[in-house]
C-alpha positions in Angstrom: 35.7 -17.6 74.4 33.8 -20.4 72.8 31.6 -19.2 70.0 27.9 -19.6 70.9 24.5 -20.1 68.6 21.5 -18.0 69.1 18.2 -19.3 68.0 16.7 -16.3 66.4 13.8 -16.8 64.2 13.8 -20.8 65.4 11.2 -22.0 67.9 11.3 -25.5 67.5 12.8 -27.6 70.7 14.2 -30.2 69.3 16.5 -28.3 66.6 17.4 -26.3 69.1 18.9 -28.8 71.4 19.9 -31.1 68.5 22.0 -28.3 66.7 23.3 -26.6 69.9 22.0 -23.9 70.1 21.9 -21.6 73.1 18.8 -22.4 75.1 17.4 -21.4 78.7 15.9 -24.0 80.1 12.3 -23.5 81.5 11.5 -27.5 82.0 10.8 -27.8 85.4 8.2 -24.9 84.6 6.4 -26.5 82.0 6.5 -29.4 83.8 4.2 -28.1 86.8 2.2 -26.7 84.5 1.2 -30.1 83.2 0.5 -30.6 86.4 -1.6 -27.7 87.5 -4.9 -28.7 85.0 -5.4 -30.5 81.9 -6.5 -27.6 80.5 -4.3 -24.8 80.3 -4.5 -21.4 78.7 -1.7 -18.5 78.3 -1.6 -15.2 77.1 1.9 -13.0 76.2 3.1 -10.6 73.5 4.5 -11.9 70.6 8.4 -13.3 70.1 7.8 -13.6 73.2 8.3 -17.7 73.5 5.6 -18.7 73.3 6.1 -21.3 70.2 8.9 -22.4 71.8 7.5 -23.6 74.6 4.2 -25.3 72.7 7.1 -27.0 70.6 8.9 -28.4 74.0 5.3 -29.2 75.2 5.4 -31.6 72.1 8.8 -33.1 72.6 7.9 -34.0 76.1 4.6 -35.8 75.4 5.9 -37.4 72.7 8.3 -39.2 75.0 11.7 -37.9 73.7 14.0 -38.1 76.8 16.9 -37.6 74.5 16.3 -33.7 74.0 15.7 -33.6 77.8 19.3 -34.4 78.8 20.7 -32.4 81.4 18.0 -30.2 81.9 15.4 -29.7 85.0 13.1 -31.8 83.9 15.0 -34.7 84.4 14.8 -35.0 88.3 11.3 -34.3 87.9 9.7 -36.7 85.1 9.7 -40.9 86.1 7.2 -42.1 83.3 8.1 -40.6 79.8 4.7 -41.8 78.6 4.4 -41.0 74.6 1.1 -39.9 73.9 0.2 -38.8 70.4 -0.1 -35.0 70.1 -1.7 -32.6 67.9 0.1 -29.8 67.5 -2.0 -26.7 65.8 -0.1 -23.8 64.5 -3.1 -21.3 63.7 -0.9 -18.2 63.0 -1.1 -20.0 59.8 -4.3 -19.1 59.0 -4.1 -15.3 59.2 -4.8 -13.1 56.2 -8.2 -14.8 55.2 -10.4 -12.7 53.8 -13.8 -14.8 54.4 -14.6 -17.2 57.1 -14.9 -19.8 54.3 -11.6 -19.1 53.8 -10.9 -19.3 57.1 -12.8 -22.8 57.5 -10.5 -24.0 54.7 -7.3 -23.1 56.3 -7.8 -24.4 59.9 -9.3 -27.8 58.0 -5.7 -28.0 55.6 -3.7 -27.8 59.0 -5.1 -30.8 60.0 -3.7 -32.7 56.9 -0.7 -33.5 58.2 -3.0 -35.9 60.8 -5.1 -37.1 58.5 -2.4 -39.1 56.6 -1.4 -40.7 60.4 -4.7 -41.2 61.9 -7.3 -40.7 59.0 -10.5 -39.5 58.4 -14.5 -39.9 57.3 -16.4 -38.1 54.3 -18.5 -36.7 57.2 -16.0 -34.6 58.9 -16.4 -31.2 56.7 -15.8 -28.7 59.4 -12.4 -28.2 61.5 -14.4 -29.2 64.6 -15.8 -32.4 63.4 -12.2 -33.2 61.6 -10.3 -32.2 65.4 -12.9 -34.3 67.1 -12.7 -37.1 64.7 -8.8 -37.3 64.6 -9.2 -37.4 68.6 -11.1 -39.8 68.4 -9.0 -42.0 66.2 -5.6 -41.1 67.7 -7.0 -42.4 71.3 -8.5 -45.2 69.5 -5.6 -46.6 67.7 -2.7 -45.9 70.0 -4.5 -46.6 73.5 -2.9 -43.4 74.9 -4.8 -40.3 76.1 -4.2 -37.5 73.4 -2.3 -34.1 73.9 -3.6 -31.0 72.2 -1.8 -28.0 71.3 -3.1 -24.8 69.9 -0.2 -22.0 69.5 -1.7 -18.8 68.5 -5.0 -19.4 68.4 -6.6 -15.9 68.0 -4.2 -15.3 65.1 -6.7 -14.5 62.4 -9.4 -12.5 64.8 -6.7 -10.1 65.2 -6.7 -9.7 61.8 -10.2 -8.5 61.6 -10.8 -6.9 65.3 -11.1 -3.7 63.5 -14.6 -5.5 61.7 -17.6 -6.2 63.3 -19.2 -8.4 61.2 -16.5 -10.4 60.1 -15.0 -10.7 63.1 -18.5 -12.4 64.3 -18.0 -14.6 61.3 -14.4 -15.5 61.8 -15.5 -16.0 65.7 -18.0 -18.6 64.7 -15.5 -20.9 62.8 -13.2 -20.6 65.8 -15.9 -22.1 68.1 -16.8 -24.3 66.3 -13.0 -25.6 66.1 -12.5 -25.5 69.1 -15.9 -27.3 70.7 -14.8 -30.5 70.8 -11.8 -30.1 73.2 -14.1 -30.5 76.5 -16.3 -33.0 75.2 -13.6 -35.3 74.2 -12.3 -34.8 77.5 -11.9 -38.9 78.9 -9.7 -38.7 75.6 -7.4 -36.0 76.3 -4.5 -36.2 78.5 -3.3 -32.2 78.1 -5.3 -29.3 76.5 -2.3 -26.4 75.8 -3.6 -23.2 74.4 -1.1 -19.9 73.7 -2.5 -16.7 72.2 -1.6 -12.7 72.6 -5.3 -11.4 73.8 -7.8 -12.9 75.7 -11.3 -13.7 74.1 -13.9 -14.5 76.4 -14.6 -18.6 77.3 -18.0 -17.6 76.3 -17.4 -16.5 72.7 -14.6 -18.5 71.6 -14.6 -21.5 74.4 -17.8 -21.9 74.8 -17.8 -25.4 76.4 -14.1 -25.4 77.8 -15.3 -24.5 81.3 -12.6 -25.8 83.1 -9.9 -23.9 81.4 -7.0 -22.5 83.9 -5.4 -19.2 83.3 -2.7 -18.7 84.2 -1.6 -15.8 82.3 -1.1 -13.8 85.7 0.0 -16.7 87.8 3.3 -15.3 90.1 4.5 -19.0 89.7 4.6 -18.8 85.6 5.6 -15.4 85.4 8.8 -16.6 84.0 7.5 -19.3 81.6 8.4 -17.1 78.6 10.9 -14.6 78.4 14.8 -14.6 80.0 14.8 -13.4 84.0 17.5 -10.7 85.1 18.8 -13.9 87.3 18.9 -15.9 83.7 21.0 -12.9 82.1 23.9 -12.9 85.1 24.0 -16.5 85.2 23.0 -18.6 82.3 23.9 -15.8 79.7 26.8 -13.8 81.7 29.5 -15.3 78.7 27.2 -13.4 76.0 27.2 -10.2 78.1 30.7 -10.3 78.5 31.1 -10.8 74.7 29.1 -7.5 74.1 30.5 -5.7 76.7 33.9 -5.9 74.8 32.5 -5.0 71.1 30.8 -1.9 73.2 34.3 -1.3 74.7 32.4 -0.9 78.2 32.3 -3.3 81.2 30.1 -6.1 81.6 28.1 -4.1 84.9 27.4 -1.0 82.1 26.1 -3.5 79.5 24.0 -5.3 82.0 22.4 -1.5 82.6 22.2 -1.1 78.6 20.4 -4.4 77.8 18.2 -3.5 80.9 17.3 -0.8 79.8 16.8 -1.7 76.6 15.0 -5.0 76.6 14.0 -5.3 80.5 11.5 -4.1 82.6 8.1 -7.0 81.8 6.7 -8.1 84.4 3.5 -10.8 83.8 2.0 -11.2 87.7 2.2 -9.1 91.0 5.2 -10.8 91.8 7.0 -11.4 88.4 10.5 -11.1 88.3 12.2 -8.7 85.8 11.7 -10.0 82.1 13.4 -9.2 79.6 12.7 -9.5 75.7 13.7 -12.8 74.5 13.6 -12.3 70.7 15.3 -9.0 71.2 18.3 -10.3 73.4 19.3 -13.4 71.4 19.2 -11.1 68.4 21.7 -8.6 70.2 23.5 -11.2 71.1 23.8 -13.0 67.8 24.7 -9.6 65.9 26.6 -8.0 68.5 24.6 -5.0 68.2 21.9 -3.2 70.1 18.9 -2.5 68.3 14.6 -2.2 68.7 14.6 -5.6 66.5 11.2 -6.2 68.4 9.3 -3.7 65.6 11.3 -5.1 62.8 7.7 -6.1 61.1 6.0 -3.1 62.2 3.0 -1.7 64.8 0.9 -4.8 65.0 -2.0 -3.8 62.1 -5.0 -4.5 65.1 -3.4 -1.9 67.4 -3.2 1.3 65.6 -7.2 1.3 64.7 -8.2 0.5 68.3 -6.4 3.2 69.8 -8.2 5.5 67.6 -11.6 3.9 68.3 -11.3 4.7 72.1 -9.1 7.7 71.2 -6.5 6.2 73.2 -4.2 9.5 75.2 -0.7 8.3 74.2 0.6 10.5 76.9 -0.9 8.6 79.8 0.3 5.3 79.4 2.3 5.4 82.3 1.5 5.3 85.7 -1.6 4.1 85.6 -3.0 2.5 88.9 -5.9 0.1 87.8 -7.4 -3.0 89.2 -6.5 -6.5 87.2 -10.4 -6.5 85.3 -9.0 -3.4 83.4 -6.2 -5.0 81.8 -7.0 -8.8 82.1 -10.6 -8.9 80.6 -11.7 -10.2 77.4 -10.7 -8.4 74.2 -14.7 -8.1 72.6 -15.6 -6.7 76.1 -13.2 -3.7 75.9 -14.1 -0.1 76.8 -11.0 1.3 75.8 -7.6 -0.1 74.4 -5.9 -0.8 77.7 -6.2 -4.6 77.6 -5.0 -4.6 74.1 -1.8 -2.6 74.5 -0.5 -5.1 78.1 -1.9 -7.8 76.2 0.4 -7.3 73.5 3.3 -5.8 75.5 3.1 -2.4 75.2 2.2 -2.1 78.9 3.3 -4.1 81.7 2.7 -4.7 85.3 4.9 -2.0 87.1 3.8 -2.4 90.7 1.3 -3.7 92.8 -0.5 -2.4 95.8 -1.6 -5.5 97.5 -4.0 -3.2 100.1 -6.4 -1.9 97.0 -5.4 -5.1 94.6 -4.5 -2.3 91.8 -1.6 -2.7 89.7 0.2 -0.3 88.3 1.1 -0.1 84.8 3.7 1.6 82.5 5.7 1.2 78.9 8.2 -1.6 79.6 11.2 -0.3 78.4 13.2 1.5 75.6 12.7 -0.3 73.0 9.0 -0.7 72.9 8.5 3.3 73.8 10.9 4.3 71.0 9.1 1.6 68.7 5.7 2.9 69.8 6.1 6.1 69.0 7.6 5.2 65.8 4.2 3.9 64.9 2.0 6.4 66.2 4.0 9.2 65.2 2.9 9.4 61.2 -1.4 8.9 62.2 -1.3 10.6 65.6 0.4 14.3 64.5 1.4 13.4 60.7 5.1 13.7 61.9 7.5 10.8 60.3 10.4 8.8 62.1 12.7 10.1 60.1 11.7 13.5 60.2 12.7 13.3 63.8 15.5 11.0 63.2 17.3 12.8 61.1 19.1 16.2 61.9 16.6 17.3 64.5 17.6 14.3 66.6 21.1 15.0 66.8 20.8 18.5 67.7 18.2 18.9 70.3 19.7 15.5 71.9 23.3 17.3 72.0 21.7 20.7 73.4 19.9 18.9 76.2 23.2 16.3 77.2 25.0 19.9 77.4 22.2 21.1 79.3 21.6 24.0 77.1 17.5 24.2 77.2 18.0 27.3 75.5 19.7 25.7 72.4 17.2 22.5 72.6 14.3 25.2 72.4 15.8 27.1 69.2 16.0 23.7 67.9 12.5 23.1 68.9 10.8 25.8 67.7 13.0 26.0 64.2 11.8 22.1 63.9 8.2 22.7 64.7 8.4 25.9 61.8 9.1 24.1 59.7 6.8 21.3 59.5 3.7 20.9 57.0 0.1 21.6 57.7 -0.7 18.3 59.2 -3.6 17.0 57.4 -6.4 16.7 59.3 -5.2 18.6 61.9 -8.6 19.8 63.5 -10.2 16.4 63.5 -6.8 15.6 65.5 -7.9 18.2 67.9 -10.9 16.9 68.6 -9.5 13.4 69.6 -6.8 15.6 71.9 -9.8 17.6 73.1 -7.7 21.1 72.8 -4.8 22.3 70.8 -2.8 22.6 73.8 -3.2 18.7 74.0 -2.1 18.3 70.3 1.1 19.9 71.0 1.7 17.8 74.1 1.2 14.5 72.2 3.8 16.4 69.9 6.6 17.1 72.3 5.8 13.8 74.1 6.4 11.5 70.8 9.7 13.4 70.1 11.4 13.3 73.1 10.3 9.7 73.4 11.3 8.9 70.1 15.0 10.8 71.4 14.7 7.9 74.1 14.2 10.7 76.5 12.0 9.8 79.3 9.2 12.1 79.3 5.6 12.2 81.5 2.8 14.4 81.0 -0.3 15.9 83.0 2.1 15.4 86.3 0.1 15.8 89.3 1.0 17.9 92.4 -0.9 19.7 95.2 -2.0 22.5 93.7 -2.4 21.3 90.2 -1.2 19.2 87.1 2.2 20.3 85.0 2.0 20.0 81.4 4.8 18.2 81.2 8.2 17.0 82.9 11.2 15.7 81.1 13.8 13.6 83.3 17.3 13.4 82.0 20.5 11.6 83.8 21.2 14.8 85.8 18.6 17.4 85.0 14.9 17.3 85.5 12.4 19.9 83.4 9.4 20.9 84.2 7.4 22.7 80.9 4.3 24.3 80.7 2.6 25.1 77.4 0.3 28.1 76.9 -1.7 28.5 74.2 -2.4 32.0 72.5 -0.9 32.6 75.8 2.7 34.1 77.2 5.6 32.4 77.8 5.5 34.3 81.4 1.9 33.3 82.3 3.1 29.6 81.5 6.2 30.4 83.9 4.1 32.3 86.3 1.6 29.1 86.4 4.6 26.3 87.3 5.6 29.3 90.2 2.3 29.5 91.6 1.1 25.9 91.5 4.3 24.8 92.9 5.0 22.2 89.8 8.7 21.9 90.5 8.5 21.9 94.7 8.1 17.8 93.9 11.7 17.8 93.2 13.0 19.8 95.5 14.9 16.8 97.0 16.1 15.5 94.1 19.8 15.5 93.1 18.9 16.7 89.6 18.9 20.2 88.7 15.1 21.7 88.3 15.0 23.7 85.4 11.5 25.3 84.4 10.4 26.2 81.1 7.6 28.4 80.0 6.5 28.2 76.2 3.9 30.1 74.2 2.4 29.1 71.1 0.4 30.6 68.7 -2.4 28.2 66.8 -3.1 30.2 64.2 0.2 30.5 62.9 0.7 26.6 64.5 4.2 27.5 66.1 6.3 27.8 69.1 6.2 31.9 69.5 8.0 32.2 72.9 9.5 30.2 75.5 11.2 31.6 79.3 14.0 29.4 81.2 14.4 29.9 85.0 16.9 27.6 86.7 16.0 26.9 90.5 18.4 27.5 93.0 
């Protein structure tokens, strides 16, 4: 089998298809995209392609059909026009401190222009340098000038926790970006990439013809690899990893689905998996969460306090599109945030009542989110879990002795600290008994066990149901109560009746805890016939 390159960690086009690399080709997409508007804004999570495509943007305005050979683009394209193209980068200005600082940093990026096309003692603000180098590219190469702006909400993120800065930083970024619609008759293609979505009003303020198309079913697949991509394009590198699992290629198509699959970016988006995290599977011949190799994102963590954001109700949730898709100053809680930056995505959609439905992607981004909530949520480390615990209580529930996960459980939960804080936690949870969910639901989660919480039914709302490959179990927590009055309570409300057609076994579990003495004091097990 002919050894293959991965591009991980490079997002530039042209290496990329000078050096070989492996690359899936998205041309006839970004083709009709120059098509659609000459002004064109996107929104996805990070290593999530975005670069690359702003860097294939460039190539193909610039007029080099070389890099193009043998790709889609090539039955579409006739003119291969080269137009001079500014390509802005502004992830490199994050981690400013000031918005003087800030100023300074969008204005150095320009430098690289100013040596090609110049510039006047006047120009002491990024907008007035962009406009003037505008100007003066259209001026001295008689072509219509392309713009492109990757990351361009790269250092508000950094401050979205900050009020008054953030106004600040807000203020240079208009300002930068002010001349794009009124240098319009000198701009052939506006591109602009970012994670969230500021408003047009506080950050565009004069870009009123700017398409979104973010949630377009036509550029769902813009970014990211498709599930048709994988069996096709890539079906060599499953193969490959299929026989350093030592399990056939149809069980590592399941894994890496699992794993890395499940985004969907419109109401009719096809399955999309993780690019940054399959090319580094592939490349290492290992299956890992590489996605949260640098961490929680620093923004998200403080916003999901400030709306007090219940980790245990991420998914399922049935919302129309303004609840997600809306501008990130505007938010009333940190919904947008998390799809914006993939930790939800579009699960369904009920065409009827226009609500989508929305849920954690896939394995690796629950395991990595609760990874990072974890140690400021209930003052419980990764590798608390990880180690010891992990292995036990997994092996118990595989064998399908609840009994022996419980012991394990309740031994576990013993012996933890005071957590620090703990009754300002339980006002964020509203009750204890919510603390201890938000306990048991990061744990399993981090165990990769697929857990749901508050689960509705007839008569009522389950604490909690946790759904293994051949075993479903439905718990209910009482607290300063008895294990049999939680027992009684999933009886009498029916909790289980739900699953009464499902393969699986129904187990039910009744636990009692104790808050003063913060543990598990009881549980009950009854099997269902």
């Amino acid at each position: 089998m002919t050894e293959r390159r991965y591009p991980v960690g490079i997002q530039t086009f042209s290496r990329i298809r000078r050096e070989g690399y492996v690359y899936i080709d998205k041309t006839d997409l970004m083709w009709r995209m120059t098509r659609l508007s000459p002004y064109i804004f996107l929104s996805r999570p990070r290593r999530f392609g975005k670069s690359l495509l702003t860097t294939t943007l460039c190539a193909f305005f610039e007029g080099r059909r070389e890099l193009f050979e043998g790709l889609k683009v090539m039955e579409l394209e006739k003119e291969w026009r080269c137009n001079p193209v500014l390509h802005i980068d502004v992830s490199r200005a994050k981690g400013q401190e000031t918005k003087e600082e800030l100023r300074n940093a969008l204005m150095k990026q320009l430098d690289a222009y100013v040596e090609i096309y110049g510039s006047k003692e006047t120009e002491r603000t990024p907008g007035l340098l962009l406009d003037g180098l505008i100007r003066r590219a259209y001026k001295q190469t008689g072509e219509q000038v392309v713009v492109l702006i990757d990351e361009y909400d790269a250092p508000l993120l950094d401050v979205l926790h900050e009020d008054e800065q953030l106004a600040g930083f807000r203020r240079v970024m208009q300002e930068f970006y002010q001349c794009l619609k009124a240098d319009e008759a000198m701009i052939r293609f506006c591109f602009i990439t970012g994670i969230t979505k500021f408003s047009q009003l506080s950050i565009f303020s004069t870009i009123n013809n700017l398409t979104n198309i973010t949630l377009l079913p036509d550029y769902s697949a813009i970014c990211g690899i498709t599930g048709e991509e994988i069996d096709t394009q890539m079906q060599p590198d499953v193969a490959r990893l299929a026989e350093e699992y030592e399990v056939t290629p149809e069980k590592m198509r399941k894994m890496l689905r699992d794993t890395y699959d499940g985004y969907h970016f419109s109401r009719k988006s096809p399955d999309i998996y993780n690019p940054f995290s399959l090319m580094k599977a592939f490349n290492l011949r290992q299956m890992d969460y590489f996605w949260f190799e640098s961490g929680t994102p620093s923004y998200l963590l403080p916003q999901m306090r400030r709306f007090q954001t219940d980790i245990t109700k991420l998914d399922g949730l049935e919302v129309p599109a303004s609840a997600f898709d809306q501008p990130t100053e505007n938010m009333v809680d940190a919904l947008p945030l998390l799809y914006q930056s993939g930790y939800l995505t579009i699960k369904d959609y009920n065409q009827d009542f226009m609500a989508y439905t929305l849920g954690i992607p896939n394995t690796e981004v629950r395991v990595g989110l609760t990874e990072g909530l974890m140690p400021s949520v209930v003052g419980i480390k990764h590798g608390d879990v990880q180690l010891g615990f992990a292995a036990r209580f997994w092996r118990a529930l595989r064998t399908k002795d609840i009994e022996l996960a419980l012991k394990e459980m309740k031994a576990y939960l013993a012996g933890l600290p005071y957590v620090e804080g703990f009754k300002k936690k339980l006002e964020v949870v509203s009750n204890a008994e919510g603390f201890y969910e938000w306990t048991f639901y990061l744990i399993f989660s981090m165990l990769n066990v697929y857990v749901i919480t508050q689960v509705k039914s007839a008569k009522g709302r389950a604490d909690m149901t946790v759904f293994m490959p051949d075993t479903i179990y439905v718990i209910e927590l009482k607290l300063n109560g008895t294990a049999q009055d939680a027992l009684e309570q999933i009886n009498k409300k029916g909790y289980a009746e739900r699953y009464a057609t499902d393969p699986r076994h129904v187990v039910k579990v009744g636990i009692g805890f104790s808050v003063e003495e913060r543990e598990m004091k009881e549980y009950i097990i009854e099997h269902s016939l």
